[in-house]
Structure formats: C-alpha cells, structure tokens
C-alpha positions as CSV (number, residue, x, y, z in Angstrom):
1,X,-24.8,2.2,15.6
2,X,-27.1,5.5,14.8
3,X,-27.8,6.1,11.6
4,X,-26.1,9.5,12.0
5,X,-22.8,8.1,12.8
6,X,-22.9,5.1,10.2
7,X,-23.5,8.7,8.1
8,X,-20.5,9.8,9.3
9,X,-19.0,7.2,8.8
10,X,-19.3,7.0,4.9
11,X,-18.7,10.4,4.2
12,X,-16.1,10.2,6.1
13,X,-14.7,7.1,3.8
14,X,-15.9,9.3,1.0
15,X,-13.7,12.1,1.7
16,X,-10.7,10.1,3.0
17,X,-7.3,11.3,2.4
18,X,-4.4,12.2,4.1
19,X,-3.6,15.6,4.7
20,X,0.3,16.2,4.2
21,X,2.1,19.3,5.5
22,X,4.3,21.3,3.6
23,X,7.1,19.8,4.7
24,X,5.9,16.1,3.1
25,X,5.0,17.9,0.2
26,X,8.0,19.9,-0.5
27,X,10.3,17.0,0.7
28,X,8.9,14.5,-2.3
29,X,8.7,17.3,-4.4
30,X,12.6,17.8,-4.2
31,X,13.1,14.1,-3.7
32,X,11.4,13.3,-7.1
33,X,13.5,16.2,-8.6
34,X,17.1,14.7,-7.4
35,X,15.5,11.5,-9.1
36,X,15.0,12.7,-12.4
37,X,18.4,14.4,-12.5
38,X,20.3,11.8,-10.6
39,X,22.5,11.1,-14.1
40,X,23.6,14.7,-14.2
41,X,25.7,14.0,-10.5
42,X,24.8,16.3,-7.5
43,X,21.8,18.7,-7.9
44,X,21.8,22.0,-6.3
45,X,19.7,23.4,-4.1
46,X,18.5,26.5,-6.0
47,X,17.8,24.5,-9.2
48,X,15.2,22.4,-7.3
49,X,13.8,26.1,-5.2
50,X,13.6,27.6,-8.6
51,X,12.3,24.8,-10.4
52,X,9.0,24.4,-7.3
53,X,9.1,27.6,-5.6
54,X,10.4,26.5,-2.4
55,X,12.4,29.1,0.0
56,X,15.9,28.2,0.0
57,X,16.2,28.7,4.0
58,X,13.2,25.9,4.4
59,X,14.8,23.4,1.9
60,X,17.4,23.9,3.6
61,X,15.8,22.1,6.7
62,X,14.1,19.7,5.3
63,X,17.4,18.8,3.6
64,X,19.1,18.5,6.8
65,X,16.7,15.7,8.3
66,X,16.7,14.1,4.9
67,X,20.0,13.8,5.2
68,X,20.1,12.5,9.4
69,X,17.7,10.2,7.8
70,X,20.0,8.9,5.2
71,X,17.8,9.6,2.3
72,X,20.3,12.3,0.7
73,X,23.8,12.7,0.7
74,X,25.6,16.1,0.0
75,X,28.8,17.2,-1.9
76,X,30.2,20.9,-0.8
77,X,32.3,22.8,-3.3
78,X,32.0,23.9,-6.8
79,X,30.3,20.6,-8.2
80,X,28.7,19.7,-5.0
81,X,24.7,19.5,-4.3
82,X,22.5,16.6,-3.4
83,X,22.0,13.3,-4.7
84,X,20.0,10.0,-3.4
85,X,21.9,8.2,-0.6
86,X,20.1,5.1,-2.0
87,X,18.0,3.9,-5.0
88,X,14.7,5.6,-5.7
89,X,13.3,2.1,-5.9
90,X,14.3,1.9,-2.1
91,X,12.2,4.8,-1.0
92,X,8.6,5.0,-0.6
93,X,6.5,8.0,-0.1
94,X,5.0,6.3,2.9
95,X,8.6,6.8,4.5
96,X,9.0,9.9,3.9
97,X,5.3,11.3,4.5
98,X,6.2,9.9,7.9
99,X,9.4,10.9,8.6
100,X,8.3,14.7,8.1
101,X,4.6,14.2,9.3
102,X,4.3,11.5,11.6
103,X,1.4,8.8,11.5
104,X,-0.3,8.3,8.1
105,X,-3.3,6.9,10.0
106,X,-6.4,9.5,10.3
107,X,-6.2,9.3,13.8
108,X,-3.3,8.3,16.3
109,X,-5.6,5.5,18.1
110,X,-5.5,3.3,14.7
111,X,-1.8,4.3,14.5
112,X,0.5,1.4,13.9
113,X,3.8,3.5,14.8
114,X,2.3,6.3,16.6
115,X,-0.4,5.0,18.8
116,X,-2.2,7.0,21.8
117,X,-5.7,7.1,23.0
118,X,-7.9,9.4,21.8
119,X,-11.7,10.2,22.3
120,X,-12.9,7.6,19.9
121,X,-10.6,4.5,21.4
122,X,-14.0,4.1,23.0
123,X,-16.0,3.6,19.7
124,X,-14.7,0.2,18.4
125,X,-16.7,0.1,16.0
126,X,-15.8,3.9,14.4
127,X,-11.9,2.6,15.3
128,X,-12.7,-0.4,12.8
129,X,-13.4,1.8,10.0
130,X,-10.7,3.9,10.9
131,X,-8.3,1.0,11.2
132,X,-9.4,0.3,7.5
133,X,-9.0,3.9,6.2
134,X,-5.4,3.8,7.7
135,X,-5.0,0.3,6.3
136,X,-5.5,1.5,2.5
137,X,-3.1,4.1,3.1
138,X,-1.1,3.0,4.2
139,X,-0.8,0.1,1.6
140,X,-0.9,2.3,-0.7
141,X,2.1,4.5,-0.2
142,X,4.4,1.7,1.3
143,X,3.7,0.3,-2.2
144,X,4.8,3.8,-4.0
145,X,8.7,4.3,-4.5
146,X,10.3,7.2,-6.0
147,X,11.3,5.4,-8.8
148,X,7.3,4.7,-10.0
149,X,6.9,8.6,-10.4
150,X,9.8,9.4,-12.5
C-alpha cells in the first residue's frame, strides 16, 4: 500500500464518524423526549417541536414511520399524543439511525444490511479498514438504548 493511501487511511480513522441526517437526529431527539416523560402518559407533539425546534409538519413524518415501525404508538383525542410502543431499554439508536438513514457503515460495500459494490470493493485492503470503522459503529450504537440516555 502507498504511503499516501495508508495516509488516508489514518486520517480517515481519525476523523471517523457517522454522519446522521436530520431525520436520525430529530427522530432520537423526540424519542428520548417521549422517554423522559413516559410517566406523564401520552406526550404531544407540540411539547416535543417546542421543546427542540422541530417543524410540526416534519415530526409529523417522521412520527408516521416511527409508528409503521412499531417504535411509537399514538392516542387521538383530548389526552392523546405519543408514547413508546415498547421499553426504551428495547431500543437502540443503531435501530433507529437505520431505519431513517439506512447503512451505519461509511460505505455500502462494508455494509452488513445494505451491501452494493462500490469503487473501492476493489481495494481489500482499504475495505478492511473500512469493515473495521463500520465494525466500531456499529457496536457501539447496537449497544446504546434509549433507556442509557435518560
């Protein structure tokens, strides 16, 4: 290997971390919210847009896959809102970071659930150190539930 790439390489391991949309983001945000008031019943919507500056509309749809996803249930009518459809110990922020984003790996060809080629499938030894990058991530936020950040 050049001594550029192994370069590369290392900064690249330096730098590492996994770049979440807005939709990840605002989705754990709210998730973590519902946690923390899960003994006060149903939380509504415009408690958790006020409380992280979220539009409405947008919570909205992220609340609607939450809830095809079975990570929320709802409650219309006066003392209606949102509420965990299961423990927060049962939900890890690699789940959701993937249900909104997609692969947590930095590239899809290390991906372990949304593999394709890609240019550097023909660098095994960069895919190795990509495979490990993915690897720590991974761990990491299969191992983090709600519950551990309230």
């Amino acid at each position: 290997m050049s001594i550029m790439l192994v370069d590369i390489i290392e900064l690249t391991l330096k730098r590492c971390k996994v770049k979440l949309t807005t939709k990840s983001e605002y989705s754990i945000l709210a998730l973590l919210y519902i946690a923390r008031h899960e003994k006060q019943g149903f939380v509504k919507i415009e408690q958790i847009c006020s409380q992280h500056d979220i539009s409405k509309k947008y919570l909205e749809h992220l609340f609607l896959i939450l809830r095809r996803s079975r990570y929320i249930r709802t409650k219309r009518g006066k003392s209606g809102g949102y509420r965990l459809a299961r423990p927060a110990s049962k939900i890890t922020l690699a789940q959701i970071v993937r249900l909104m984003d997609g692969a947590l790996a930095p590239t899809e060809s290390v991906s372990k659930y949304f593999f394709s080629d890609t240019p550097l499938s023909q660098e095994k030894k960069v895919l190795k150190v990509f495979k490990e990058i993915r690897d720590y991530v991974s761990k990491r936020l299969e191992s983090l539930t709600l519950a551990d950040l309230i």
